[in-house]
N, C-alpha and C positions, 0 to 999 in steps of 0.2 A: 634305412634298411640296406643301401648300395653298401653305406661304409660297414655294418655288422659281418653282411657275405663277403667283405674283402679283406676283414679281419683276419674272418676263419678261416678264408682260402690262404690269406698271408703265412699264420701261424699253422696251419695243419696240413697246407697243400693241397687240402679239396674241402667239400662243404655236406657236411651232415643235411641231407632235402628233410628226412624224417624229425629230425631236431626243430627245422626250419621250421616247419609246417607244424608240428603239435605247438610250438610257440604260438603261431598265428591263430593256431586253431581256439587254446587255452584262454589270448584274450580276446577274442573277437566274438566266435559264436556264440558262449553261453545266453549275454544279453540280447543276442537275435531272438534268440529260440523266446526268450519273454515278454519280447516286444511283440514278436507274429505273434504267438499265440493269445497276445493282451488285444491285437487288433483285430481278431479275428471274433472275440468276441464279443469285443466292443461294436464290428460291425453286425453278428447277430442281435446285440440289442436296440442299437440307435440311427444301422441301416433301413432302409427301404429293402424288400424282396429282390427288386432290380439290381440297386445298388449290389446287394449282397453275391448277386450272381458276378455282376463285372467282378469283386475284389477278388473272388475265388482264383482265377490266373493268375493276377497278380501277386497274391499271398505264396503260391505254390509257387514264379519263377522266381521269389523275391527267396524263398528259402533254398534253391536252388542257386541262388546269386546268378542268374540269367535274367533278372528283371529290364536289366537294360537294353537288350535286343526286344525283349517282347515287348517293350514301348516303342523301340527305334520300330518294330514291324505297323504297331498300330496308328503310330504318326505317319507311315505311309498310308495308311487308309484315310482317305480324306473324311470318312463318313465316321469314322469314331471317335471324334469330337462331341464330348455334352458339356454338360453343367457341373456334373461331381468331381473333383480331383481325388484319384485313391489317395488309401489311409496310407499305404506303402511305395507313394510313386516317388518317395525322397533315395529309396533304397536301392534305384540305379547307379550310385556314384559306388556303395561299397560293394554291390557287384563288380563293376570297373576294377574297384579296387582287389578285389578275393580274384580275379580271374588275372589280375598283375603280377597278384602273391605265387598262385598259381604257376605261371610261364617264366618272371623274373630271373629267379635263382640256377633255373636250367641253362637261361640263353645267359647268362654272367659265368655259369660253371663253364660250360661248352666253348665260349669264346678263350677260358683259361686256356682248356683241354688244348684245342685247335692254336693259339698263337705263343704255346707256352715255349718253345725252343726260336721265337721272335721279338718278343717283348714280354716287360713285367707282368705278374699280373694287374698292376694297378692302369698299367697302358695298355693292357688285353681291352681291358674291361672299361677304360673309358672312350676306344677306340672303338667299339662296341655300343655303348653309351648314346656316344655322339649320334655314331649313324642309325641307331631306331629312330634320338630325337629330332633328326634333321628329317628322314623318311615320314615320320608322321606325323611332322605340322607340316611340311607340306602335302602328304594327304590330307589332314584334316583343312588347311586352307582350301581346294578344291571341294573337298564336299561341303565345306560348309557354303560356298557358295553356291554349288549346286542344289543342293536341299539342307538346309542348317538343321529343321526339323529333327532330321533323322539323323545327318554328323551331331548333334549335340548327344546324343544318346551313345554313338559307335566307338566302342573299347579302341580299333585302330585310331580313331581321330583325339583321344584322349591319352593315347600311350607318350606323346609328347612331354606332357606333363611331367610324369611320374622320372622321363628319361632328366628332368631341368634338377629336382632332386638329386638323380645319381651323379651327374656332372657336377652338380654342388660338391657330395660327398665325396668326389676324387681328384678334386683341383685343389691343393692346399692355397688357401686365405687368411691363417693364422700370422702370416708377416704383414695385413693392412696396418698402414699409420693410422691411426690416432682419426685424421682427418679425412681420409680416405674413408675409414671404418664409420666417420657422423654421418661424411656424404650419402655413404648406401643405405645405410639406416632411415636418414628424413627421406631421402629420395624415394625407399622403397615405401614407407607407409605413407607418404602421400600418393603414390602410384597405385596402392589400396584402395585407399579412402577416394581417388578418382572413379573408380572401376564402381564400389558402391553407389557412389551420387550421381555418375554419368549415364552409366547403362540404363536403356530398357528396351524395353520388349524387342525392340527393332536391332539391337545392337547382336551385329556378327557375331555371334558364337557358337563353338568356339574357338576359332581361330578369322581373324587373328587377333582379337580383341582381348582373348584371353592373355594373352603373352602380358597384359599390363600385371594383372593382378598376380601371375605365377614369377614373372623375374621382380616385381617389386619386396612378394615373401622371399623369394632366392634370396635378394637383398638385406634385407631385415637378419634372414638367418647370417650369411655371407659376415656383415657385421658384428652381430651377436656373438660371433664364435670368437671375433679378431679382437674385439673391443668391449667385453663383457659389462663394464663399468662405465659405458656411453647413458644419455640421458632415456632416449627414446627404448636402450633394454632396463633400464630400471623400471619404467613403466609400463612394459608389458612383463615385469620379474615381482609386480607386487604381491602380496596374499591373494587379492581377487582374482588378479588374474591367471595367477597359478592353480588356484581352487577353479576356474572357470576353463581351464585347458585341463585338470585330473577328469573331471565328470564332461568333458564334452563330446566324447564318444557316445557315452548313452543320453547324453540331452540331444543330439543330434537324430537320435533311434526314436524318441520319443515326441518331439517338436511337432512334426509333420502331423502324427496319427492325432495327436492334441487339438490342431489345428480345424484338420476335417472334419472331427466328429464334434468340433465345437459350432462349426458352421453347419454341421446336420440337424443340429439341437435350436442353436439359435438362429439362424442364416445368417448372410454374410456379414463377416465382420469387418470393421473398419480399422485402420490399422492399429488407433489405439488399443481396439479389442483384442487385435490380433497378438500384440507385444504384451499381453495382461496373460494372454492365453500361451503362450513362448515362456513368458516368467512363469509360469503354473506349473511347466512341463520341468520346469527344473528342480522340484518336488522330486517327481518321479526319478529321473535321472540321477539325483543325490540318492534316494535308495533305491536304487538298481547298480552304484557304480559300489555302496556299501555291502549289497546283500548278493549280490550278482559276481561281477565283473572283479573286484578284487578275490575274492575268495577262493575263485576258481584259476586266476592268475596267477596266485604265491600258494594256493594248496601245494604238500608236500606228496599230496596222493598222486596226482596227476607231472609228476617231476619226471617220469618215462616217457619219453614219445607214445612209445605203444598204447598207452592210458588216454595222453592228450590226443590221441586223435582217433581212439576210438570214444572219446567226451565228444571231439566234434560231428562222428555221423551221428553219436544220439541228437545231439544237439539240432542235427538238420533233421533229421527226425520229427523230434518233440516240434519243430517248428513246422512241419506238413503236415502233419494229421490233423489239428485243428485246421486246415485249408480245405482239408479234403474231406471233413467232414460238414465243413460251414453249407453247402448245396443239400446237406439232409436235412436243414432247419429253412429252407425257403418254400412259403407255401405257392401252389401257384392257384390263379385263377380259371376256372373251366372255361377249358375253349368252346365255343359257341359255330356249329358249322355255317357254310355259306348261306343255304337257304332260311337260316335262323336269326338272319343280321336286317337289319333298316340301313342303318347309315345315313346318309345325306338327309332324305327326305324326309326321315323322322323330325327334322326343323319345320314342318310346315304343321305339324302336328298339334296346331294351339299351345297350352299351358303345359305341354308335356313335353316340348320340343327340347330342352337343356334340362337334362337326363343328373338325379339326385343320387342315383344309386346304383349297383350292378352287382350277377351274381356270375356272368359268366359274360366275357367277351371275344372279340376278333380284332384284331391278333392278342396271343396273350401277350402281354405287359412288359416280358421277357424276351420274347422275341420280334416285338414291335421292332428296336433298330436296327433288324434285319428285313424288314418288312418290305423292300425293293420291288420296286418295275421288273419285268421280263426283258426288257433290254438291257439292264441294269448286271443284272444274273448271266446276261448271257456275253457279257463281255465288249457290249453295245455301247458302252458310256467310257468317255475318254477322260483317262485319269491325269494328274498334273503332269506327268512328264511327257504324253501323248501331245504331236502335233497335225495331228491327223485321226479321224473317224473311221471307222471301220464301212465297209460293204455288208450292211445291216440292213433288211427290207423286210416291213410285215405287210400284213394284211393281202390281198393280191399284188403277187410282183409284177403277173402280165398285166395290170389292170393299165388304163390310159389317162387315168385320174388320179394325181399325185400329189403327197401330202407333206410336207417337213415340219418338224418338231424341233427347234433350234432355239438354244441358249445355257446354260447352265443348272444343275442340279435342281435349281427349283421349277426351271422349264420340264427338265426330264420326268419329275414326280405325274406331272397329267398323263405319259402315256400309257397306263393303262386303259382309262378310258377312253381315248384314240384309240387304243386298238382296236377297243370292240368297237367303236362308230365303223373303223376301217372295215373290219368284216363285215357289218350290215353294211357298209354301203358299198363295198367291192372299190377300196382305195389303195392304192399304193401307199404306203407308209414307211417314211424314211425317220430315224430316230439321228438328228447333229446334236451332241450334248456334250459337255465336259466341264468337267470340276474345276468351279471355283470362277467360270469365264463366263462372264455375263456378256448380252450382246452389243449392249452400246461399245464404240469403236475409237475407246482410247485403254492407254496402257494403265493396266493395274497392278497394285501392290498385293503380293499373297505375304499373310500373315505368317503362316507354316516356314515357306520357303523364306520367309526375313528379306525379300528381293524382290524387283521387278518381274513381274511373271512372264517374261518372253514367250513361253510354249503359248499362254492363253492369245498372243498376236496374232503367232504364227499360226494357229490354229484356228484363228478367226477369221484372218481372211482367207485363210485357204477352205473354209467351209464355203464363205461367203460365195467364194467362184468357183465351188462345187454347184450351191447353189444354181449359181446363172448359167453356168455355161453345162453344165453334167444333167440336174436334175429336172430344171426346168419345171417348176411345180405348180401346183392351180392355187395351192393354198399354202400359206404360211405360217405358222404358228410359233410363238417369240415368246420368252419372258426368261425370268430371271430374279435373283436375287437384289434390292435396291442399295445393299448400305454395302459397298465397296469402298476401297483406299487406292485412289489412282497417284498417278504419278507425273511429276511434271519435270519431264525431264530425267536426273538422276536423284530426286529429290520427292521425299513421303507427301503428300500435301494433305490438308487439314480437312476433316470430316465438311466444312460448310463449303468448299472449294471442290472436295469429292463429288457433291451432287450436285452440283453447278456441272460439272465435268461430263459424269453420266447421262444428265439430261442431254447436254449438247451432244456426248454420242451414242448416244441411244436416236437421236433425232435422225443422225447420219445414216445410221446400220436402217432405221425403219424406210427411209428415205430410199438407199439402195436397193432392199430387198421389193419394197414397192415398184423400183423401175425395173424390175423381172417381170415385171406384166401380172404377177399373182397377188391374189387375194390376200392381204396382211392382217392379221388378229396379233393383239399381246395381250397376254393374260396382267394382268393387277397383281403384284406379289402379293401370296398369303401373310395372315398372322405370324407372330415372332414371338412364340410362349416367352415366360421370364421365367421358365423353370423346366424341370426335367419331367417332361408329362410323365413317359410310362412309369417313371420310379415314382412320380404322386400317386395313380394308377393305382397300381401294386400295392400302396402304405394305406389307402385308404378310399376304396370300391367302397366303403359304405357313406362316402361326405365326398362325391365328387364335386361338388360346390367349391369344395378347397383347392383343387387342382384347375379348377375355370380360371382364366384369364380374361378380366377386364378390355373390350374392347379399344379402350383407346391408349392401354398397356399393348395389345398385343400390336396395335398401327402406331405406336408411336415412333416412327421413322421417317427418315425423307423418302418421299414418293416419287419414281422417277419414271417407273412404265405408264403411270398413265399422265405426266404431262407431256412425255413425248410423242404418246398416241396422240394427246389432240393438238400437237405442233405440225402435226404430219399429214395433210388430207388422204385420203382415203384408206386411212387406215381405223383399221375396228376397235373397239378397246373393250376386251370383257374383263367384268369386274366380279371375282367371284365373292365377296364378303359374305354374303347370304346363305354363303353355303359352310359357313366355317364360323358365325355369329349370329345373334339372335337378341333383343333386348339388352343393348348392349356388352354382352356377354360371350366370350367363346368359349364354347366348352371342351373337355378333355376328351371326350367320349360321348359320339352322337351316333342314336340307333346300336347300342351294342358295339359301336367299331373305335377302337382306339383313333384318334384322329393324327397323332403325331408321334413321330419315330425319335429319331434323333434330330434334336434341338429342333428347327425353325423346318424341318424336313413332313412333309405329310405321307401315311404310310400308304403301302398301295392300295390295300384293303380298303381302305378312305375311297382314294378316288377313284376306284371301282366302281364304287356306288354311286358317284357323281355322272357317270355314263348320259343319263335321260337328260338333267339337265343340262352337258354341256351339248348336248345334240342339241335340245334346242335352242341354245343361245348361240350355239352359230348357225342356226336354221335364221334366228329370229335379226342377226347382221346381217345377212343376206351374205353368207360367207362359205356357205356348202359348194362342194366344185359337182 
């Protein structure tokens, strides 16, 4: 695209934007507009109600081409993590891309404009070049270390990229030897082929990790231009794989939405299935790139700018209204008010306790994973980048009887019903929480952040000696999530070495807060669904049997709050199972009340209801201050 704009500024002196743009518009959009609108109803048939509700944003930023901020936003929410990947979460890279199309041709015309009575245009504009892509990998190396999560998403942290291209397009390499020209060539598709079978989950990106697989295509092409008739471009110059770079625009549109809704039909697939379900998608692709995407490309009608790009607002168009319409096809479930719910206790209820059916619930289904604590909402709960808790007190502040609530997100999920013990019993109620930072007292790996989570240190022990030395509290309340990835050192270490870890510091942190003189409980981590309750929920109130979760599916993890309870003398250890299982079985939905939010999360509605019992299980420790 750098060498087309240096073309035309070469030969004409400046650059038609309007030419530019109905180009982009002519081959790009059309097949958007029939991929959204194919996935849109693809998610009205083989969605969940739930489901159907998430995709709705995404559909709308993805025709918008801003789908990649609205994930970069939602990967800052630690709490919007489930089970379903959208049908459209592929189509953040050709946002990136439409919003490059976008800005490119301005800042390459502009830089002419401004250095034209100083240098060529070809040295305007690779002087230019250079310094986006020197400015934003190194942005993108700082964010990605700071939060990779969200740099992986962020158009600044990605414009690097796009800049490696235009430096290609303005350094002549048409005089490589021969030998120079094999060297770039093997060197760069093995630098591919590393990037493929090295990376995962854990691996920096993207930067700087990415620089493998972006200078090794530089290379490949770099080559291919000098030495056309090298070994390694005859083999990517065959039939296949010229027929497999025509159509891989729209197999690229299609791949992903293939993907999901194959896994909504069947569940997960393995990766055999998955490349069966990839090769399927290439069906589509071949016609869409016949009936679609060429037609509208070499049309003689659309040969005016004016035409192509008022093709591309229809086009965004046709691609939102099935978005905006998809939320009038979700039914919802009748919400059921407070004094209409059971909850918890309905498990004592005999043969009736693991609830077959439902015609109206709390919370509806839809807005279960928003279903938050009041500390939670009120800005109470310290999020990843926080290294420090807020000045957060319920229940009575003057009271002389104080209470803390310390560990991470699945500690925070109980304080609703602390509050209310708190107001019957006239407590001071201190809410220490933060995402993702369990209490035992070594360092953890965040998955998100692709790194060592330093904030969760810092923020640990700086509670801890808020704790002792600030708070000073009669009672203690601990828990947390069990299946963390600690860290040893500068190094991931392995899930069986994790909970070796945890125990041991879980031992230390229970140990510490014991020598505060206060009274220490840890709660037992809850169940761990293998599924997306409320979107079971929602698909199928009348067979909630299906959405239940096998007891020793939902405990299958290492246990780590309560072997360090009882390494720890006098420390309490309540065990809530009873309150979230029954005959081996958890169910989705106990008394009317959806029991879980997002993923392994309980909603607060839930432990609301749990109020009487946890009163009296810490009546019954001897753990009431």
């Amino acid at each position: 695209m750098t060498r087309l704009i240096l073309g035309e500024i070469e030969a004409t002196g400046s650059l038609s934007l309007s030419r530019f743009y109905a180009r982009r518009a002519r081959r790009l959009l059309p097949a958007v507009a029939v991929v959204l609108a194919a996935v849109a109803l693809g998610s009205w048939v083989l969605l969940s109600p739930v489901e159907r509700d998430a995709v709705t944003p995404d559909l709308i930023a993805s025709a918008l081409y801003v789908v990649n901020w609205w994930l970069a936003g939602q990967a800052v929410d630690y709490f919007e993590t489930g089970f379903q990947a959208s049908p459209v979460q592929h189509f953040w890279t050709l946002a990136v891309e439409e919003q490059f199309y976008l800005v490119w041709p301005l800042l390459l015309l502009g830089a002419v404009w401004a250095m034209r009575r100083m240098l060529t245009s070809r040295r305007a504009l690779l002087a230019v070049v250079l310094g986006v892509g020197v400015l934003s990998l190194a942005y993108s190396i700082v964010a990605t270390l700071q939060a990779a999560d969200t740099a992986y998403f962020n158009t600044f942290s990605r414009g690097w990229e796009f800049a490696a291209g235009g430096v290609l397009a303005l350094i002549p390499h048409g005089g490589l030897s021969r030998r120079v020209a094999a060297t770039l060539a093997w060197g760069g598709l093995a630098a591919i082929g590393a990037a493929v079978l090295l990376f995962d989950e854990q691996t920096l990106f993207p930067a700087p990790w990415a620089l493998l697989p972006v200078l090794g295509t530089a290379a490949v092409i770099a080559a291919g231009t000098a030495a056309p008739n090298l070994l390694p471009q005859q083999l990517l110059s065959t039939p296949f794989m010229r027929h497999c770079g025509r159509v891989s625009y729209s197999w690229y549109l299609w791949h992903w939405p293939a993907l999901v809704f194959a896994a909504a039909v069947f569940g997960d697939l393995t990766p055999a299935q998955g490349l069966v379900v990839v090769a399927g998608a290439w069906v589509l692709a071949v016609v869409t790139y016949h009936v679609v995407e060429e037609p509208f490309r070499r049309s003689p009608v659309f040969r005016k700018p004016r035409r192509s790009l008022a093709l591309g607002a229809a086009c965004t168009v046709i691609a939102a209204i099935p978005a905006i319409l998809l939320p009038l096809t979700i039914p919802s479930l009748p919400t059921k008010s407070e004094d209409q719910i059971t909850g918890a206790p309905a498990l004592s209820q005999g043969d009736e306790a693991v609830q077959q059916s439902v015609q109206a619930v709390r919370p509806e289904p839809r807005t279960a994973p928003q279903d938050w604590p009041r500390n939670y909402n009120d800005g109470c709960h310290a999020d990843r980048p926080e290294t420090a808790s807020g000045e957060c007190v319920y229940g009575n502040p003057n009271s002389d009887r104080t209470v803390v609530l310390f560990g991470d997100s699945h500690a925070m999920q109980y304080f609703p019903a602390l509050e209310n013990i708190a107001q019957e019993r006239d407590w001071r109620l201190v809410p220490l929480t933060k995402s993702g930072c369990a209490p035992p007292d070594v360092s953890l790996y965040n998955d998100a952040l692709r790194r060592y989570y330093a904030e969760c240190d810092t923020w640990r022990q700086a509670t801890l000696d808020r704790i002792k030395e600030q708070e000073k509290p009669d009672l203690v309340i601990t828990g947390g999530r069990d299946t963390y990835a600690t860290m040893d050192g500068e190094d991931h270490v392995s899930a069986a070495e994790s909970t070796d870890t945890l125990r041991e510091g879980y031992v230390s942190t229970l140990e510490q807060l014991r020598d505060t003189g206060a009274r220490v409980v840890t709660i037992k981590d809850n169940p761990h669904p293998d599924k997306d309750i409320p979107s079971c929920v929602s698909g199928a109130p009348d067979s909630l049997e299906d959405c239940a979760v096998p007891q020793d599916v939902a405990y299958n993890y290492p246990h780590v709050a309560d072997h360090a309870a009882n390494e720890v003398r006098g420390v309490r250890l309540l065990d809530p199972t009873s309150m979230f299982c029954r005959d081996g079985t958890c169910p989705a939905v106990i008394g009317d009340v959806v029991v879980y939010g997002v993923t392994t999360h309980l909603t607060a509605t839930y432990v609301e209801t749990l109020t009487p019992w946890l009163d009296n299980q810490l009546a019954s420790l001897s753990a009431l201050p």
